[in-house]
C-alpha positions, 0 to 999 in steps of 0.5 A, a space after each residue: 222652340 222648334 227642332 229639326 233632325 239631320 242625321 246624328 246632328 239635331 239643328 234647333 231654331 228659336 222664335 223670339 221678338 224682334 231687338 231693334 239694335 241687336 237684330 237690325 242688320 240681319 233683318 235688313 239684309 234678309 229682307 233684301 235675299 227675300 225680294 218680293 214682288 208687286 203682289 202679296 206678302 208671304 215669301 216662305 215654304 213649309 209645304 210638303 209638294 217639294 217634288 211638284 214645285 221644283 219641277 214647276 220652277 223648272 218649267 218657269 225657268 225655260 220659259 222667257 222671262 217677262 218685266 216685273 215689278 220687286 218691292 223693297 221696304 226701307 227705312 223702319 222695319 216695324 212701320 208696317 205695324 207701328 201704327 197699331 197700339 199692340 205689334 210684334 216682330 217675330 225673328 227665328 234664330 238657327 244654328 248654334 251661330 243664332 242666325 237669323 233665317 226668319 221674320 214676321 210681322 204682326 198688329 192687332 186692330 180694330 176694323 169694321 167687317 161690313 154688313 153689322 150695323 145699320 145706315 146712321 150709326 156711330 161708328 165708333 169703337 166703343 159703340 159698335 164693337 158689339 152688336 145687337 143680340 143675334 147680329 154680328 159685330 159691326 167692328 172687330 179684333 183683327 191680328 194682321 200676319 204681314 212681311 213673312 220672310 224665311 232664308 232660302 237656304 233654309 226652307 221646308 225646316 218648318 220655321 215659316 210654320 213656327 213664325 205664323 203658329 207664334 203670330 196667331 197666339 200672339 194675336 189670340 192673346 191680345 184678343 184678336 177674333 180673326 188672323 188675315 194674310 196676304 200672298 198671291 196667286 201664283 205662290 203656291 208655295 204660300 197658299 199651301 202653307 196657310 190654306 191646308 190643314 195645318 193652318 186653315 186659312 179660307 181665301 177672302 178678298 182679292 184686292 186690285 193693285 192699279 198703277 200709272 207713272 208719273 210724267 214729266 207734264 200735269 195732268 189737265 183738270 176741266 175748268 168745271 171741276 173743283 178740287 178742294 182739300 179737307 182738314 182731317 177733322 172735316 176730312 173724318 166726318 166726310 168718310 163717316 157718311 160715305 163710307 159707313 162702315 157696315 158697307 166698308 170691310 177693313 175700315 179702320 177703326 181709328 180713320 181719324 189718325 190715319 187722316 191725320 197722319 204726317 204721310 197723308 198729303 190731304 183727303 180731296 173732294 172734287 165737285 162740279 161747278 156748274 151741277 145740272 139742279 135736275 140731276 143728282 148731285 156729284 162727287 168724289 174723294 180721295 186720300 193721298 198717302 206718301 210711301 216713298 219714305 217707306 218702300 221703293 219700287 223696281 222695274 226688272 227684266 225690262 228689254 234693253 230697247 225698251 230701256 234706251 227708248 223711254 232714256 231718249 224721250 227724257 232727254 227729248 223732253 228735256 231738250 223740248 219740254 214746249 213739246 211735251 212728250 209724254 216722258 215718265 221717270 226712270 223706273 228701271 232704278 229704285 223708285 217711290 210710289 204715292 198710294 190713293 186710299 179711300 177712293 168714293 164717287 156718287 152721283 152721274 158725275 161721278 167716274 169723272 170727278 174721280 179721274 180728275 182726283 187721281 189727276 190732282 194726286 198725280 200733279 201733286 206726285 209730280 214735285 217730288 222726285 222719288 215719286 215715279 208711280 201713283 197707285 190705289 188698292 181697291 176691290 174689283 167690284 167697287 165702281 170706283 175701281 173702272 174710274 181710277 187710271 192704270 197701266 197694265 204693266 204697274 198693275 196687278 189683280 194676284 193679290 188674294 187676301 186670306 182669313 181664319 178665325 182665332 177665337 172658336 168658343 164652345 158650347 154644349 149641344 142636347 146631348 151635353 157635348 162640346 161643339 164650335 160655336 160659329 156666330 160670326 159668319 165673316 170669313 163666308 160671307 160675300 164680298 161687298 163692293 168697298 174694301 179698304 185697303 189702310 195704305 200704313 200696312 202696304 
């Protein structure tokens, strides 16, 4: 329960679970008011820098607004976490009318953190979720915070800050090590939320989003290039050698029902056909998940030229498709998007191959028609990062991904006092080059 005063009345606000059929409507038409951007996911202010951020907003405001890209999340409010055996959807009723003016997400699951174990060994949970003495973990407990949400005529109240304190003892309860959030750059409002005092979150990972439209035409494949789809059980055992997870932070624990899930269209290798024998052998993987039932993507602030431009080439191509004009939906209404997750390459081929696996996922984008934007979420230091198509206008590299741990043990020193035991040094660790970004929480 948290409180507010305001003058002689004393304006009270309670953070509950979420109730499907009671709180349904309100959730949907506050996540509507709360629209966000391609980037990040905290939309709250809690802060105390009122003066300086309205006197930014200002400045903004003068300046000439450019194009963006807003997400919308359709369908299951809960589908973010769903997938995880423990979730919680937290809501914050005001007033004596019990509106809802607030919303959190929550899942607790099991990861690798990278850099815990060694090539070759099982990667199970059971196996690997304690590590050798001395050694990190090489899977662990992690309380994912997604989808905060607080009514802008009900900000600087402190209900952001009673969500997220609620969600982390939520998380610690169900044995969550660490809490990650996820906001941008350029939301200062939310970096100052989580990373201050009161929270303490350390900025972590800092994600790329990489986006290109669908044409109306296929994407060619060179004859020499084989694609091949896996079955999910053959599918999990090629991500258990080329992604182990003490080289892969964020994979999860539970990969094979991702593979497996009714949203992933098919895991894609692609190979040469004709492999010099003097070089190392080459290839790439993909996985293609379908998010147009779970989110819609919207172009804004786009000039009407522009608009009336890419109109007349859907009409031309259309009218001529012989011609093959580079025509792309229209992404000026409500779109969907295919998301390529688990995205590796090896060999000298490799770039190649991986082009031609996003080419493939494009060419299968392309039947269906609530699909304008195929995209992948990968670390800017992976290698696949360079290989994967985009443009700039579907992109964008503000995400920063920020962690905290939960679970801070104590033990005594020589002179008999309490102090914080730290052996799980994750949060200052550097970043590798692979993270895995679970398209389920996109």
């Amino acid at each position: 329960m948290g409180a507010m005063s305001n003058g002689e009345n004393k304006v009270v606000f309670r953070v509950r679970e979420f109730d499907m059929e009671r709180d349904l409507a309100a959730v949907e038409e506050l996540d509507r008011r709360c629209q966000v951007g391609l980037c990040g996911d905290a939309t709250a202010d809690d802060g105390n820098d009122g003066a300086k951020r309205k006197a930014a907003a200002e400045k903004k405001k003068k300046k000439k607004r450019g194009m963006s890209l807003s997400v919308e999340l359709v369908g299951d409010p809960l589908a973010r976490v769903r997938h995880a055996p423990e979730h919680v959807m937290l809501v914050a009723e005001y007033g004596e009318e019990e509106e809802i003016v607030g919303i959190i997400k929550a899942c607790v699951k099991t990861v690798a953190r990278g850099g815990g174990g060694a090539v070759g060994e099982k990667t199970s949970s059971a196996s690997s979720s304690v590590g050798e003495k001395g050694q990190p973990p090489t899977y662990v407990k992690v309380a994912l915070l997604l989808g905060l949400r607080v009514s802008p005529s009900h900000r600087r109240l402190g209900i952001a800050t009673a969500l997220v304190e609620h969600a982390e003892e939520w998380g610690r309860a169900h044995g969550a090590a660490h809490a990650t959030m996820a906001t941008t750059t350029s939301n200062a409002a939310s970096l100052s939320l989580f990373t201050g005092a009161r929270f303490g979150y350390a900025p972590f990972r800092r994600p790329a989003f990489l986006g290109r439209p669908v044409h109306a035409h296929r994407l060619p494949i060179p004859s020499h290039h084989r694609v091949l789809n896996l079955p999910p059980p053959l599918a999990a055992a090629a991500y258990a050698r080329l992604l182990p997870p003490h080289a892969s932070e964020f994979l999860p624990a539970d990969m094979a029902a991702l593979l497996s899930h009714k949203l992933t269209l098919g895991t894609f290798v692609a190979i040469e056909t004709n492999q010099d024998p003097s070089l190392p052998p080459s290839l790439a993987i993909l996985s293609v998940w379908d998010a147009t039932r779970s989110m819609r993507l919207r172009v804004r602030g786009a000039p009407r030229l522009l608009k009336a431009s890419l109109a007349a080439l859907r009409a031309l191509d259309r009218g001529a498709p012989w011609m093959r004009v580079p025509s792309i939906p229209d992404i000026f209404s409500p779109f969907g998007a295919y998301l390529l997750y688990g995205l590796h390459m090896s060999g000298p081929a490799g770039p190649a191959l991986l082009r031609s696996l996003c080419h493939h996922a494009h060419n299968i984008a392309g039947k269906n028609p609530a699909c304008a934007v195929v995209a992948a979420d990968v670390s800017p230091d992976d290698p696949a990062a360079a290989a994967v198509p985009r443009w700039r206008r579907f992109s964008c590299d503000e995400d920063v991904w920020c962690i905290k741990k939960l679970n801070n043990k104590k033990k005594e020193n020589n002179a008999g006092d309490d102090e914080e035991e730290d052996d799980d040094d994750w949060p200052a660790a550097a970043a590798g080059k692979v993270l895995f970004v679970d398209p389920r929480e996109f």
